[in-house]
N, C-alpha and C positions, 0 to 999 in steps of 0.2 A: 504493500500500500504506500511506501515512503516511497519508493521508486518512481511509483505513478505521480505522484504528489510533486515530487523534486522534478519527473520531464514535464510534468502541467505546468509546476512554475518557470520552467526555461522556456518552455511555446508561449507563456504571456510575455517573458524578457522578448523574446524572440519579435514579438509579435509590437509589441511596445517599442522598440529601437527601431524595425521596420517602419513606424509607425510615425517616429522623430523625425528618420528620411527624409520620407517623403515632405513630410511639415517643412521642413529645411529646404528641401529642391525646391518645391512650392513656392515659399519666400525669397529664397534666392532669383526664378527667374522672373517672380513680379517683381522684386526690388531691380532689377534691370530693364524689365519691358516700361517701368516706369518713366526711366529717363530716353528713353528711345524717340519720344514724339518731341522732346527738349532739346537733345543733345545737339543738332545739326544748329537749329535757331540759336542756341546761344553762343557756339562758334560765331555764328556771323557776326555777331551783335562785335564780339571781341574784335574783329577785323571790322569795323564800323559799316557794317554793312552790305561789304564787297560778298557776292554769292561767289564767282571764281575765285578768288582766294581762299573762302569758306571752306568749297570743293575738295582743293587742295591737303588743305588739311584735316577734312572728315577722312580721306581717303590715309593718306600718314598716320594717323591716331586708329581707325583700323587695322592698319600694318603692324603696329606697333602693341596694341593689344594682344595683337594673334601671336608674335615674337616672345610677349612676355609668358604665356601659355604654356608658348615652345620649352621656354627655360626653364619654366618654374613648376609646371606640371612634374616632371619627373624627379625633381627636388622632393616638392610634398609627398612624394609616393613613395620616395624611399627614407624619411620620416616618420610615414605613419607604418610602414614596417618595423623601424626601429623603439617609435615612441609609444605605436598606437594608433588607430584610427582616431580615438574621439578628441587628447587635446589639440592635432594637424588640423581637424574641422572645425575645433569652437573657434582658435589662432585665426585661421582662415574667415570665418564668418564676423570675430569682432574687426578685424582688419578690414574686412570689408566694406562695414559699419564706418570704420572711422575713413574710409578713402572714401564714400559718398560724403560725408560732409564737408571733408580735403575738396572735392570737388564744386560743394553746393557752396560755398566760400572765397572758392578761387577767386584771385583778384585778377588776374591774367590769365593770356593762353598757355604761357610755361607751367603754371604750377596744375591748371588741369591736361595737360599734357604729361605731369608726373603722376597726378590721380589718375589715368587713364592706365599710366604702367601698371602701377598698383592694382588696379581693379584685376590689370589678367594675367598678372602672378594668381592673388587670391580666389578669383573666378580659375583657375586650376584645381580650388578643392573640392570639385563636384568630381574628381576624378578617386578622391579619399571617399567621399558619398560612396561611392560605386566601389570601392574595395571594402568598407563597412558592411554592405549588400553582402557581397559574397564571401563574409566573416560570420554571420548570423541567418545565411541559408543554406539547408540543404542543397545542395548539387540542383536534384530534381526540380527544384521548388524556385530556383531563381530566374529564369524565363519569364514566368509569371510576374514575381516580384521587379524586375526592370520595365515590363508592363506599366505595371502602377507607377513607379520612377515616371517611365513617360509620357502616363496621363497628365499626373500633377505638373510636369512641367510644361504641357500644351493647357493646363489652364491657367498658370500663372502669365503663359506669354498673351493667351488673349485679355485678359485681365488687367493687369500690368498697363499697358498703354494708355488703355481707356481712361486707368489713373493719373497715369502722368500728363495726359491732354488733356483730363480738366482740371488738374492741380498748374498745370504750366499755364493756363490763359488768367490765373491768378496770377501768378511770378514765375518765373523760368526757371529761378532757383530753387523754388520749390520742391517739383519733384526729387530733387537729390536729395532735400531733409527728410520726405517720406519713403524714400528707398532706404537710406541710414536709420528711418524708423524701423522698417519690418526686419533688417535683415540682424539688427540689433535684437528684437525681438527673439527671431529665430536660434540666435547664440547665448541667448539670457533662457530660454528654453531649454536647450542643450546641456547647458553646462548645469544646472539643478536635476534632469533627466537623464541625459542619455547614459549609459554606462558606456562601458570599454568594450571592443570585441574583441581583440585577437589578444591571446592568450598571452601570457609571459614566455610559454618554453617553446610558441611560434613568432618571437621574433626575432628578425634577422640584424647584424653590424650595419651601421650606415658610414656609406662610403663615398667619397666625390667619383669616383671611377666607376658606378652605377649611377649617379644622379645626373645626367646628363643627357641631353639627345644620343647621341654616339653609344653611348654603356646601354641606353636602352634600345637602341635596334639593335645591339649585341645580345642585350635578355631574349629578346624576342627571335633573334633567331638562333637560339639554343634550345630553344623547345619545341618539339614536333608540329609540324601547321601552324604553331603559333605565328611565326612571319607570313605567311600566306594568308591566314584568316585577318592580320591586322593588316594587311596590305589592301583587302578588298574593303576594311572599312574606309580605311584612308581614299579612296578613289569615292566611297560614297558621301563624306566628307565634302571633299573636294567637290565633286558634282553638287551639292546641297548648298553650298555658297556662292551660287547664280542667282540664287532669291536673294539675300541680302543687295549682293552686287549689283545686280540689273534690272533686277521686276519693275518696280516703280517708273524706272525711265521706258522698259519696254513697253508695260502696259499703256502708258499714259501716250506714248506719240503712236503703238499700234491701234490702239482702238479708241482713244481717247477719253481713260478714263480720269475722274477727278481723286485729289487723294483720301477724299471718302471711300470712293468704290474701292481703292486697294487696299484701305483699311478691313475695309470688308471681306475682301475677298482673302488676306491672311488671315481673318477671324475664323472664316469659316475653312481655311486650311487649318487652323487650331483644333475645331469643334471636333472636325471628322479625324486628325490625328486622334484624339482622346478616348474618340467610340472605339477605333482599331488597338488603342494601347491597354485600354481600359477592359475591352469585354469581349474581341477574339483573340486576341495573344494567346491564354490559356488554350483557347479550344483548338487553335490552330496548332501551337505544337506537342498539345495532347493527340492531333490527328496524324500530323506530320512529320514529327522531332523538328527539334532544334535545326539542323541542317534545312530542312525544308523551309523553316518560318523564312530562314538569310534567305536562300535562294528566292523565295514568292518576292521577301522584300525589295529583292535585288530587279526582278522583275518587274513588278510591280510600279516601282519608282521609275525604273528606264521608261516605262510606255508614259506614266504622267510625264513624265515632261517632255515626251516626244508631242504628246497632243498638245503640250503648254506652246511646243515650238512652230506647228505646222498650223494651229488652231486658226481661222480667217476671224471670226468673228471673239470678242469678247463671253458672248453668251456660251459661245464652242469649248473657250479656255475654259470656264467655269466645269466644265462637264469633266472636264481631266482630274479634277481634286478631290472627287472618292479614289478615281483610280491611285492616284498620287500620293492619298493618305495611309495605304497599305505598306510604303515605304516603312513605316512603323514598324510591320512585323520584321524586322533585319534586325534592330537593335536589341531585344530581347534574347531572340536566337541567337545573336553572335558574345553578348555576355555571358550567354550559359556556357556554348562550347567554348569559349577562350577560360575561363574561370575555373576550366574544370582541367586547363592543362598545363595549371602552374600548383606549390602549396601552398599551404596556409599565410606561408612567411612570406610567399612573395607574390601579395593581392594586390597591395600598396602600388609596387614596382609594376606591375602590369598594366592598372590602372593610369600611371601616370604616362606609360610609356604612350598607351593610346591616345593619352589625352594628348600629348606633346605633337603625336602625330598627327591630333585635328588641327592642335595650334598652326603645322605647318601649311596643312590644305588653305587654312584662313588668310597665310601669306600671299600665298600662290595665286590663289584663286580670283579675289579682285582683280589682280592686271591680266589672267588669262583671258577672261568670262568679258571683261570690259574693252580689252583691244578687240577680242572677235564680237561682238556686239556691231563697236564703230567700226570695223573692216566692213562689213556684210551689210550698214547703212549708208557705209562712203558712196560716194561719188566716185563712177569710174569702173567699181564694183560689184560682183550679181548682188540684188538684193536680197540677202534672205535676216529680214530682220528676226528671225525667232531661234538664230542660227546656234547665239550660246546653251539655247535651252536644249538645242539639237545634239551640241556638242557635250553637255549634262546625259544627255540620255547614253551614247556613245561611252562615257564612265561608267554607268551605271552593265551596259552589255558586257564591258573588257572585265568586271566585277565579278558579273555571274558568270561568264566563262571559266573565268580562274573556281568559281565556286562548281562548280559542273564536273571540272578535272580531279578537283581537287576530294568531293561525294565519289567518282568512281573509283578513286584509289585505297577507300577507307571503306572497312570489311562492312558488311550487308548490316553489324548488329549496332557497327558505331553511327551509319547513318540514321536510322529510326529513331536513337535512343538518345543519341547525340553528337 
């Protein structure tokens, strides 16, 4: 009977830390979608109004985010191998508490220009999130639970804005006080809550010869598929930052929308994310393993944004975004299989290595997605204005191919099961 007693009490811990998660990704990605509708206006403002120069430097301050990710990602990963998941994420979360307000205060564009580093060192410990996840789940059971991960964060981001544009037609600065509010919130929760996961006799030395981009595609390709399976995330990464990059400019001079309607039309890329992350993820790779969920994902995403690219009409584009929301099933299935092919002690290092590797698509991706864009609208040149989304899709097929190769090489029971 104590037996029963002591695992009922570890499934409510269990269940209770999962539980903090999510609460934490939640506020973490409202506390950002918040300053999203701000962020551009108040650049300009700093450059007295010039929008080309603004440009400029929305575009740098992107760059430069994505680089801090790079770097600092794999830092806190192998941190929170050493120290622990939970003080790497409360660290991370009052840090990022105090870099919104470094931000909503800045007197100039340099000092938010250093709160912009700051944010995406700190915005690296959603990658600590994610090795906490697979500290307090079963194997079986974390598909599922990065599910829920993904709901909560497609509703902080439809959320999130909404906030920040009616807090912003009060004061610009505003919204950065109420992103520094919740996400403060969220680490004043934590640190009275959350316990520890990974054991004492599971953790590993921290080293600068693992904390690193370099040391971490070295982890990763020392463990079986592990470079393979993180390579096709990385390509879906990469592909996925053509929405940031281009959407608004595409939609608005292809069909002429207002930046209501594209507000709109990522909300309702939210919505249908959250059905797919929230209530088939389970069912899908209870039907189809883990393997399958990546692959549909894989697929799934290439055709939405094939129809994002070739779509004539606005009302067409809208029809691609159930298709496109299925992209969802990949990232569930691919934390299960990758999570389950490193130890205990090195979730931390995993986590960040992938994270590091989104940081770099985030580099990349701006000037790929954006020179082919204006290639394909120049003068001189064929037109095919939906050309990046084209070229998004084309990532998305070189993904599942390698994922295709890579199911037939792996025996009949790791496909199904995982």
């Amino acid at each position: 009977m104590s037996d029963q007693q002591n695992q009922a009490g570890a499934s409510r811990g269990r269940q209770a830390a999962v539980g903090f998660i999510l609460v934490s990704v939640w506020l973490d990605v409202l506390s950002l979608g918040v300053i999203i509708p701000v962020f551009a206006p108040l650049i300009q403002r700093f450059k007295g109004g010039d929008a080309a120069a603004a440009g400029v430097y929305i575009g740098l301050f992107a760059t430069v985010w994505a680089l801090a990710q790079f770097f600092g990602a794999p830092i806190l990963g192998a941190l929170s191998d050493r120290f622990g998941c939970r003080p790497v994420l409360l660290i991370s979360l009052f840090g990022l508490a105090f870099d919104y307000l470094l931000m909503a205060f800045a007197p100039n564009l340099g000092w938010l220009f250093v709160g912009r580093v700051l944010s995406g060192v700190t915005a690296a410990g959603m990658a600590v999130a994610s090795a906490y996840i697979a500290d307090v789940t079963p194997p079986e059971k974390r598909a599922g639970t990065f599910g829920l991960i993904g709901a909560a964060w497609g509703v902080g981001f439809i959320v999130g804005p909404a906030i920040g544009g009616f807090l912003g037609d009060i004061n610009l600065r505003l919204p950065f006080v109420g992103a520094a509010a919740l996400t403060l919130i969220g680490a004043l929760y934590g640190l009275f809550v959350l316990p520890e996961s990974l054991k004492p006799e599971n953790r590993a030395p921290f080293a600068w010869t693992k904390a690193n981009p370099v040391g971490s595609l070295s982890f990763l390709a020392s463990h079986r598929e592990l470079l393979t399976l993180s390579s096709m995330n990385f390509l879906l990464q990469l592909a996925h930052n053509v929405l940031p990059t281009i959407f608004v400019l595409y939609a608005s001079n292809r069909y002429g929308w207002s930046l209501a309607a594209t507000g709109s039309a990522l909300a309702l890329t939210g919505v249908c994310n959250i059905i797919v992350q929230g209530l088939l993820v389970k069912q899908v790779v209870a039907r189809v393993g883990e393997w399958g969920a990546v692959l549909a994902g894989l697929v799934f995403g290439g055709l939405g944004f094939a129809i994002y690219g070739l779509a004539p009409t606005g009302q067409f584009f809208l029809l691609g975004t159930p298709v496109f929301a299925l992209i969802g099933l990949f990232g569930p299935g691919f934390q299960g299989l990758v999570t389950r092919r490193v130890s205990a002690s090195e979730q931390g290092r995993l986590q960040g290595a992938n994270a590091s590797l989104s940081g770099m698509a985030g580099v990349i991706a701006p000037t790929m997605f954006g020179y082919t864009y204006a290639w394909f609208v120049g003068a001189g040149h064929p037109y095919v204005p939906g050309s990046a989304f084209l070229l998004a899709a084309g990532l998305h097929a070189l993904a599942a191919l390698i994922a295709v190769v890579v199911m037939a090489r792996a025996p009949r029971a790791a496909r199904t099961a995982a």
